[in-house]
Residue, then its C-alpha position, 0 to 999 in steps of 0.5 A: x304716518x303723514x303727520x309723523x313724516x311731515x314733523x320729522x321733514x320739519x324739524x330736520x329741516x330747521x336743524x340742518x340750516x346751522x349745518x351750512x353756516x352760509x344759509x344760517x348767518x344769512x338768515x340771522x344778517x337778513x332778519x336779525x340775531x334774535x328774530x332767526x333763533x326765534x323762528x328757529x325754536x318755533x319752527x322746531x318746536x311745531x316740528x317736535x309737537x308734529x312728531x309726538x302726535x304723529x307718533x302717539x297716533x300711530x301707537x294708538x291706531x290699530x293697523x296703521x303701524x305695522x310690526x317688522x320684527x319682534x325684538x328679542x328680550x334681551x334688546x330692552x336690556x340692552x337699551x336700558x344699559x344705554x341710555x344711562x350714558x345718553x341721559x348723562x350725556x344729555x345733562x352734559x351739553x348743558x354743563x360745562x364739565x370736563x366730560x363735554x370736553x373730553x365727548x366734544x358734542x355730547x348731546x349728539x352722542x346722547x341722540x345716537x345712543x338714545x335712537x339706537x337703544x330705542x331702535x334695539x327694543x322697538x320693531x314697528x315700522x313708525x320706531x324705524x322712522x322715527x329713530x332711524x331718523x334722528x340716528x341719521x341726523x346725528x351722524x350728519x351733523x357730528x360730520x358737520x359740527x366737526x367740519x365746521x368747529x361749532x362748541x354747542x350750546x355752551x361755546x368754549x366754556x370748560x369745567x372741572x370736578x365739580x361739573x363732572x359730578x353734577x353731570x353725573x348726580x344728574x343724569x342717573x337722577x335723570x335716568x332713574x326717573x324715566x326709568x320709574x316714571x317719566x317714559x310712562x308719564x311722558x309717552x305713555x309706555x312703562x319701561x319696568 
């Protein structure tokens, strides 16, 4: 459970400095544009790979993830039902579409739905953590992103239909796959 809290406190914790635009412009004016957003990516990315091992070895380890409550059938509905807009979400913080106009910050819409279908389907003490986490971190920062104006990722770029269908075309894409092969290929746990 170490590694998995240590990954989370992290990952967090470089992804909270933006948060306070302070902090942030600080650091980029004391070490330079590109160095900070350097050091930003691999602080998060050895945030990230804490949290997938952590997680993974909570998984695999009899007794050290204890179960809170058996979720009942029907949430892995439910959770299916919800990541098609969280996969197509996702896709549209990186598009300019007339989606990511209308959601504003689609990416932190796609991880609260992302966190709670998992936290529907899943009752063991390390899916609480873990999703719980990054629900919490989602609503701070829309707080924040809203307070402070931010775009994300792609500024004030706007899209039309053409975006909108490519978001769409490739987030069912994207969910069809996790469907049938990326959730078992890339944690190992089948969703069908």
């Amino acid at each position: 459970m170490l590694i998995l809290v240590v990954g989370l406190v992290v990952f967090f914790a470089i992804h909270l400095v933006p948060t306070n635009p302070e902090l942030r412009n600080g650091l980029a004016d004391r070490f330079g544009e590109t160095t900070w957003k350097a050091i930003f990516s691999v602080v998060s990315l050895v945030g990230f790979a804490m949290i997938v091992y952590g997680f993974h070895k909570l998984q695999v380890m009899p007794g050290k993830n204890p179960l809170l409550w058996v979720p009942p059938a029907w949430t892995r509905h439910v959770a299916w039902l919800l990541m098609l807009p969280s996969l197509v979400l996702l896709v549209a913080a990186y598009v300019p579409s007339r989606i990511r106009d209308v959601v504003q910050h689609p990416m932190l819409v796609a991880v609260k739905l992302w966190a709670l279908a998992h936290l529907l389907a899943n009752g063991d003490a390390a899916s609480l953590l873990l999703f719980g986490s990054f629900l919490a971190y989602a609503v701070v920062d829309r707080i924040s992103v809203k307070a402070r104006g931010a775009r994300g990722p792609l500024g004030a770029r706007t899209g039309g239909l053409g975006g909108d269908i490519a978001v769409v075309v490739v987030g069912i894409a994207l969910y069809a796959f996790m469907l049938h092969f990326g959730h078992q290929l890339l944690i190992g746990v089948p969703v069908l």
